[in-house]
C-alpha positions in Angstrom: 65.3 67.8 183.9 63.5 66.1 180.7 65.2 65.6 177.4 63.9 64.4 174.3 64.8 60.7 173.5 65.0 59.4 170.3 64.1 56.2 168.6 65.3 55.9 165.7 67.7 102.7 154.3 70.7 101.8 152.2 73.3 103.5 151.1 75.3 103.3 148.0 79.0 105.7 147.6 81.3 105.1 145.3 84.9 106.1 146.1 87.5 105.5 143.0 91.3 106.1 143.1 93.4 106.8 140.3 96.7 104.6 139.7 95.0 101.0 139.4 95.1 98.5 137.6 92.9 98.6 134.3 91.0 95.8 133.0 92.7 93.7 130.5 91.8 90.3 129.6 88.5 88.9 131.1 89.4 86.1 133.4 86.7 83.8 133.2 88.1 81.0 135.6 91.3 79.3 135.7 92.3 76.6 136.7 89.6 74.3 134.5 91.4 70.9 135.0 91.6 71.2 139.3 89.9 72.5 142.2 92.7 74.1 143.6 90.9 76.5 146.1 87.7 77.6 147.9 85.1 78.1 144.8 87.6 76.7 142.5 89.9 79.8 141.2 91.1 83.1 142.4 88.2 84.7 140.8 85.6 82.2 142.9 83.1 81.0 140.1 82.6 77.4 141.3 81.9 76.0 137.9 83.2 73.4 136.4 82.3 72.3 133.1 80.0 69.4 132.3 76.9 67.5 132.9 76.2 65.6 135.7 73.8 62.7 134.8 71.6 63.2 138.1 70.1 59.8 137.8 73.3 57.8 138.2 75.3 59.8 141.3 77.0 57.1 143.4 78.9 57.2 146.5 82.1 55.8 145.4 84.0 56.0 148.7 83.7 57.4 152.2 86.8 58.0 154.8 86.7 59.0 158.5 89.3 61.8 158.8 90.3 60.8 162.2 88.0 60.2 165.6 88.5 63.1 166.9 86.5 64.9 163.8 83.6 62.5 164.9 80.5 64.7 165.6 82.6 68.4 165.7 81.8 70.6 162.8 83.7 70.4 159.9 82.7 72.8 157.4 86.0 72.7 155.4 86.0 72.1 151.6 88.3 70.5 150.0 91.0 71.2 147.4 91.9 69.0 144.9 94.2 68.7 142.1 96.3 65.7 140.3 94.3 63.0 141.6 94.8 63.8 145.3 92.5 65.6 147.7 93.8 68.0 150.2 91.4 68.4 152.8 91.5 70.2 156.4 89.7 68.6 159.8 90.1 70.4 163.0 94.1 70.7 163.4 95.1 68.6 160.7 95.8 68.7 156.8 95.5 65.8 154.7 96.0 64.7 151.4 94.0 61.7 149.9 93.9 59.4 146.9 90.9 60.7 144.5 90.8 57.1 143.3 89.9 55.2 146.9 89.9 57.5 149.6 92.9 56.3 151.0 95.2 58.9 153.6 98.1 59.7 151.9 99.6 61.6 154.6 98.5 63.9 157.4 100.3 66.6 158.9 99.0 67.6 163.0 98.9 71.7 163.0 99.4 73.3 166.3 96.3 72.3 168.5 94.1 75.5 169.3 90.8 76.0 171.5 89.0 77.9 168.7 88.7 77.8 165.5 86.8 79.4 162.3 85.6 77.5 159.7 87.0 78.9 156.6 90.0 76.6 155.8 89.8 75.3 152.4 93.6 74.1 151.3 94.5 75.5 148.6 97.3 73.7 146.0 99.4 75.4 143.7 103.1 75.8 142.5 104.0 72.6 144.0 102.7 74.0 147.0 100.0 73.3 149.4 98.6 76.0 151.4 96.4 76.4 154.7 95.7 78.7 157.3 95.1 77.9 161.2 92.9 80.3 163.9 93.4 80.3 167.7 92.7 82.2 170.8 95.3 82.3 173.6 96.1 84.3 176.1 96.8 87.0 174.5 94.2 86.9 172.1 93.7 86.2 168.5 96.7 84.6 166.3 96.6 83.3 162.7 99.1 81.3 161.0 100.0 80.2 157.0 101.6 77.7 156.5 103.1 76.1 153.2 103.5 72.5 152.2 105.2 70.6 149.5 103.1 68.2 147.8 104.7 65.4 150.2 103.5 67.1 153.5 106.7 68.8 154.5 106.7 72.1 156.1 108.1 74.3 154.2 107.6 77.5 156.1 104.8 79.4 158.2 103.5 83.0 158.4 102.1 84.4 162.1 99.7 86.9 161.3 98.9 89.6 164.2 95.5 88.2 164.3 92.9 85.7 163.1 92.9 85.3 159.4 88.7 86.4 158.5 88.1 84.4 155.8 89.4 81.4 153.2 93.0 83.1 151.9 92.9 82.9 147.9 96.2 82.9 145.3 97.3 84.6 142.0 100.3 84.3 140.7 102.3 83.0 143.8 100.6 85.2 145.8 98.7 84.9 148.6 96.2 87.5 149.8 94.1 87.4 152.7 91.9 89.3 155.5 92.7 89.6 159.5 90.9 90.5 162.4 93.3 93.7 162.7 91.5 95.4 159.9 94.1 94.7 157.3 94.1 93.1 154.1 97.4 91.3 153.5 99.7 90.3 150.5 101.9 87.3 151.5 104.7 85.7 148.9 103.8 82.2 148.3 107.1 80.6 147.7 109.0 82.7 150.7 106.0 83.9 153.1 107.5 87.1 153.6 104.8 90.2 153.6 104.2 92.2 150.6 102.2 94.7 151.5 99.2 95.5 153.6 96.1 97.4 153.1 94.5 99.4 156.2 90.6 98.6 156.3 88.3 100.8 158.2 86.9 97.5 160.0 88.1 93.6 160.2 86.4 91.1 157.7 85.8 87.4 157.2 85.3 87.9 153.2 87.7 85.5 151.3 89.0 87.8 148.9 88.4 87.2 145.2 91.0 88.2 142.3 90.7 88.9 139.0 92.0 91.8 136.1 94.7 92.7 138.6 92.3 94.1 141.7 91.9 92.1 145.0 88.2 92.3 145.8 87.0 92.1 149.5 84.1 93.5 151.9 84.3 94.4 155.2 82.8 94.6 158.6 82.7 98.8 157.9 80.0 98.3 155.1 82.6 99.3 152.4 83.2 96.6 149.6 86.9 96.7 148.4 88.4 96.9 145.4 92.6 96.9 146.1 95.6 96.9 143.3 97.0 93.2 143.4 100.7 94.6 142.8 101.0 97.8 145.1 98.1 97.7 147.7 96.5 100.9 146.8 93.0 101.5 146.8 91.0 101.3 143.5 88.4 102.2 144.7 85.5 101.3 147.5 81.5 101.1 147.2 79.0 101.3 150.7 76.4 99.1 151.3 74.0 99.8 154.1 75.6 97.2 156.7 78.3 94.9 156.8 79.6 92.6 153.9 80.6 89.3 154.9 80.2 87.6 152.0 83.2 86.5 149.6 83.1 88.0 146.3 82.9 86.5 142.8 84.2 87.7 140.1 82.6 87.3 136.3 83.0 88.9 132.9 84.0 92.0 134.2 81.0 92.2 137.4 81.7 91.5 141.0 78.9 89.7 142.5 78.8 89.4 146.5 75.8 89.9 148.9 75.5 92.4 152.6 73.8 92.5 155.6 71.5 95.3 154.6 69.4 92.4 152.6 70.9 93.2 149.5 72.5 90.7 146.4 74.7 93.6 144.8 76.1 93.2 141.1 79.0 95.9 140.3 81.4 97.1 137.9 84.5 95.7 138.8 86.4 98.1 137.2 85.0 101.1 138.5 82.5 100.0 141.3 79.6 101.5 140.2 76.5 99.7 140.2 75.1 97.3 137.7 72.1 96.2 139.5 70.8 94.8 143.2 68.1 92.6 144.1 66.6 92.8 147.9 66.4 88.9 149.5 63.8 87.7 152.3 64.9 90.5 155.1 65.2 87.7 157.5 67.9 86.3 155.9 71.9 86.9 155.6 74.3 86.1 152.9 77.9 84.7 154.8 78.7 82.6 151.8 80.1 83.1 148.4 78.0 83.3 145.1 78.5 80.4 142.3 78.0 81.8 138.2 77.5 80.2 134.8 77.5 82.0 131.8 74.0 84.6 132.8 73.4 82.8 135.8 74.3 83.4 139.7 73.2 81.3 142.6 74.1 82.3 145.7 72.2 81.1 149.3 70.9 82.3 152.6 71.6 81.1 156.4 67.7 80.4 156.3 68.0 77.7 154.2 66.8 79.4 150.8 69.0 79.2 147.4 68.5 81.6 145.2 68.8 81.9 141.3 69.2 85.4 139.6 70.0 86.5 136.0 73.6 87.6 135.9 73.0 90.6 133.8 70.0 91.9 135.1 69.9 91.0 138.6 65.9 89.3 137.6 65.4 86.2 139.3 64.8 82.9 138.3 63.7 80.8 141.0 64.0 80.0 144.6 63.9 77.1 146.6 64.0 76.4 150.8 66.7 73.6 151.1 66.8 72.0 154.3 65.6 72.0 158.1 68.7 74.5 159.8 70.0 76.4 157.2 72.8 76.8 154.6 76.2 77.9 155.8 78.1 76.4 152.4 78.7 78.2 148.9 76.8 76.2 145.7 78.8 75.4 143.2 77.0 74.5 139.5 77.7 72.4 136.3 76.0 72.8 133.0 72.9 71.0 134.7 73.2 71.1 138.2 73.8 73.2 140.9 74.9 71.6 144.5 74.5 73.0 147.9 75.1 71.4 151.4 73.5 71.7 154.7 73.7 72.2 158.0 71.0 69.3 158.2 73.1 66.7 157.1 72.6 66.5 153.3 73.9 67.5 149.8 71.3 68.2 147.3 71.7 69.0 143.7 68.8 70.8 141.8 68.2 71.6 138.3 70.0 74.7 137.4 67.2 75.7 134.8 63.8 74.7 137.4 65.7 74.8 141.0 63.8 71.3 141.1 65.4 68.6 143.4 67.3 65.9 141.0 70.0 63.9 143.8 70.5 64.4 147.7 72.5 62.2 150.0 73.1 62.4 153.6 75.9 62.8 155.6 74.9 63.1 159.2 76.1 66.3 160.2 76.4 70.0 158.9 77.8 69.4 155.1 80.7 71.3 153.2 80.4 73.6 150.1 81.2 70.7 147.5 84.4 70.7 145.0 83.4 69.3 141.4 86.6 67.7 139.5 86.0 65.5 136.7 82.8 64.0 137.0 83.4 63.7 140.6 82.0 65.7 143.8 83.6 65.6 146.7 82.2 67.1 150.2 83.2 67.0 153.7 80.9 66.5 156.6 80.3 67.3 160.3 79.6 63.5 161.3 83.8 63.3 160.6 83.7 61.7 157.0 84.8 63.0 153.3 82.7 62.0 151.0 83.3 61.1 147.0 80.3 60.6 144.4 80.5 60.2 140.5 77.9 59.4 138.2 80.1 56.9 136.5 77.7 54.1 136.5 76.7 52.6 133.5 73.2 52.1 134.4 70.9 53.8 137.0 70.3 53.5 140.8 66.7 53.1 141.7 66.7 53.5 145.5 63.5 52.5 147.2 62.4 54.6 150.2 62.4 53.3 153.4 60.8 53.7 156.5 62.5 54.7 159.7 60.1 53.9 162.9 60.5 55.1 166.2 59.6 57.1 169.6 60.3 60.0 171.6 59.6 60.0 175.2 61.2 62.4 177.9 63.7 60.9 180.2 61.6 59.1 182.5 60.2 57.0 179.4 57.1 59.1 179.3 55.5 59.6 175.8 56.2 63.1 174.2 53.4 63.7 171.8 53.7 67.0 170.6 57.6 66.0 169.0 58.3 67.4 165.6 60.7 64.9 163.8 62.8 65.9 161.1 65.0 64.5 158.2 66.5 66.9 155.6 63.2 68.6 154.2 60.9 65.7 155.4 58.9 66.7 158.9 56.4 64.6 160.6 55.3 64.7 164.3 55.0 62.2 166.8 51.3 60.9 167.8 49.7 60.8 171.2 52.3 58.0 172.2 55.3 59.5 171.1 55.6 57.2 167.7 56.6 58.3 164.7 56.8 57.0 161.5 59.1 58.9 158.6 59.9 58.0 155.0 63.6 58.2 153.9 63.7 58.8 150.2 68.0 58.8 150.0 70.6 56.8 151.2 73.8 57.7 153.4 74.3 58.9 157.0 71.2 59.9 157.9 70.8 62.4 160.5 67.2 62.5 162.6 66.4 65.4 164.7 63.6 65.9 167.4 62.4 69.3 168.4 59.4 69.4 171.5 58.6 72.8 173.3 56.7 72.2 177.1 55.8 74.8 179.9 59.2 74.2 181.4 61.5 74.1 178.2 62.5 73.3 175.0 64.3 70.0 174.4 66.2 68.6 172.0 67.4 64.7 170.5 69.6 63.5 167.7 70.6 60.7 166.2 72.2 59.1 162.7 71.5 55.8 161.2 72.9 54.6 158.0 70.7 53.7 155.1 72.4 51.8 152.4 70.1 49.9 149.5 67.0 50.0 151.7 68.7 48.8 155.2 69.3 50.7 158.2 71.7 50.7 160.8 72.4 52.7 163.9 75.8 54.7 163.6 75.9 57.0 166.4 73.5 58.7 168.8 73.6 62.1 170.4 71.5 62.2 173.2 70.1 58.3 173.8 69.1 55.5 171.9 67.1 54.8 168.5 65.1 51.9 167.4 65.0 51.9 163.4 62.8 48.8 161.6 62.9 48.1 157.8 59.3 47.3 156.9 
């Protein structure tokens, strides 16, 4: 068998419940001086304040989790708050130093064969939290567990099946979706269960909370809105499909998107609609929206990120990020909004233009990012967490280079019809399987070759490292890689 080597009708019901929570004071965002949680806050905005000057981003440090995180998938984001990084990888939690990468401690979850990729720590109360998915024999289980800020166990909560999405907390409590069609209220300081609210159908939104409501959609097409104290419905809006996006929450409008195609903007107070605005119909929304002031961003599994105005659902601009898709949330800053992909890269693009200002690679499929004090931090596929600030006092002029190479089949015949791929640069191989591809950023660069033949479609990988115009080989996939410097 060959394989490729490489060198180098919708519908829209509102149903509203008396005996809810009314709207009080406008939560914003909390939390302004950490990350504590998945898209920052209970009310998932993923803004932080500030400019990022674009020009001078620098990788300050980079820190292998541990080898066994080499190559899987690690789409966790991190938490961070006081200086320290809490970060999940496979079965384990760790906390780092924010100032050099350095593994404070690690705590080894029970091992399980499966696992979903929404397990962002959260850190709060003197607490760290974190949740763990597994399939057994007899089926799905899902634990919480709490940590003091040290890494001690300090108790753990088996729900009756896998927990959907990222859990989120307000006001020591923690509220989360399972795969038995309940949404769940858990005490953060004892993890005993509050209360539980019966779902037609399971989700894998993260719930968002603001104003006293829990908000959540669901596999049944319904978006929730449930009382944070009691339970109870407040009321429920249907979409035309399912709704496995997480929820944001802004100046009074929930913002999440569905599987029928459409970006919805509602009332969060009453569920009725504000506005909705119909995406590319071959794409899905599994992620969660990002908002600044009159402006939401949310992105697509096909790789595009969108920009709408908040109020009136109008858009902005649009922009196709990436080879494979985007399966992380952005998150924005006064200038810049940043988004990773499966690819191997984080980009940040002007929040005004959607023009590309900063990437960086990371060699495999890269986390939603967490912003904390001039810093982003992301996690990657290829096993590393990654830390970049634009605290240099001068700017970074990095020189392309070019990354040489060939694809031939396994018996080291020439494959000429190879496309070859790096982030959003494609080129193809020539009648003697050569290539030739420009590299415009630096990191952990991850090179992909696609070929189709009467007898198959094959496949090749590899990552090199380019660091102030040199490149070495790191790790390859599927055979070997020959990369030359001109």
């Amino acid at each position: 068998m060959k394989k490729i080597l490489l060198f180098a009708a919708i519908l829209g019901t509102i149903f509203a419940f008396n005996g809810c929570a009314r709207e009080g004071k406008q939560e914003s965002g909390d939390f302004d001086e950490g990350w504590n949680m998945f898209q920052k806050n209970p009310a998932h905005t993923g803004y932080a304040p500030g400019n990022m000057r674009s020009i001078n981003i620098i990788l300050e440090w980079k820190t292998a989790l541990n080898k066994d995180v080499v190559g899987g998938n690690v789409y966790y984001s991190p938490a961070i708050e006081g200086n320290v990084i809490y970060i999940r990888a496979k079965d384990h939690l760790y906390a780092l130093d924010i100032h050099n990468g350095n593994i404070l401690w690690g705590h080894e979850l029970e091992r399980t064969k499966l696992e979903g990729r929404f397990a962002t720590p959260i850190v709060m109360d003197e607490r760290v939290y974190t949740k763990r998915d597994g399939k057994g024999v007899e089926g799905w289980t899902g634990c919480l567990y709490a940590f003091n800020l040290e890494g001690k166990l300090k108790w753990k909560y088996i729900a009756p099946s896998f927990i959907g999405g990222n859990p989120t907390v307000k006001n020591g409590i923690i509220y989360f979706v399972s795969g038995d069609n309940n949404l769940y209220a858990v005490d953060g300081n004892e993890g005993v269960q509050l209360w539980k609210y019966r779902m037609e159908q399971g989700s894998y939104s993260s719930p968002a909370i603001a104003d006293g409501k829990v908000y959540a959609g669901g596999q049944d097409h319904f978006f929730y809105a449930i009382d944070a104290k009691n339970g109870r419905l407040c009321w429920k809006y249907k979409t035309g499909y399912a709704v496995n996006s997480s929820p944001s929450v802004y100046k009074g409008i929930v913002y999440f998107g569905s599987f029928d195609r459409y970006f919805y903007a509602l009332d969060a107070n009453n569920g009725k609609v504000k506005w909705k605005f119909r995406f590319d119909p071959e794409e899905k929304i599994h992620d969660c929206p990002a908002i600044r002031e009159n402006t939401v961003f949310f992105s697509s599994d096909q790789g595009t990120l969108y920009s709408l105005d908040a109020q009136t659902g109008k858009l902005r601009w649009k922009r196709k990020i990436g080879s494979e898709g985007l399966l992380s949330s952005p998150v924005v800053t006064d200038n810049l909004v940043f988004v990773g992909t499966s690819d191997g890269f984080v980009y940040g693009l002007d929040i005004e233009t959607g023009d590309f200002k900063w990437s960086y690679g990371t060699g495999g499929g890269t986390s939603s990012a967490a912003l904390y004090k001039g810093r982003i931090v992301v996690a990657s596929g290829y096993g590393y967490i990654y830390l970049f600030s634009d605290q240099s006092k001068s700017p970074k002029v990095v020189a392309p280079c070019t990354i040489k190479g060939k694809v031939v089949d396994s018996e080291d015949r020439p494959i000429n019809n190879a496309t070859i791929t790096i982030g959003r640069i494609t080129t193809f191989a020539d009648k003697d399987g050569n290539y030739e591809i420009s590299v415009p950023v630096e990191g952990d660069i991850l090179i992909r070759a696609h070929a189709k033949a009467k007898d198959g479609n094959y496949k090749g990988s590899a990552v090199v490292e380019v660091t102030e115009g040199k490149i070495f080989i790191k790790n390859i996939m599927t055979s070997f890689i020959e990369a030359l410097h001109p």
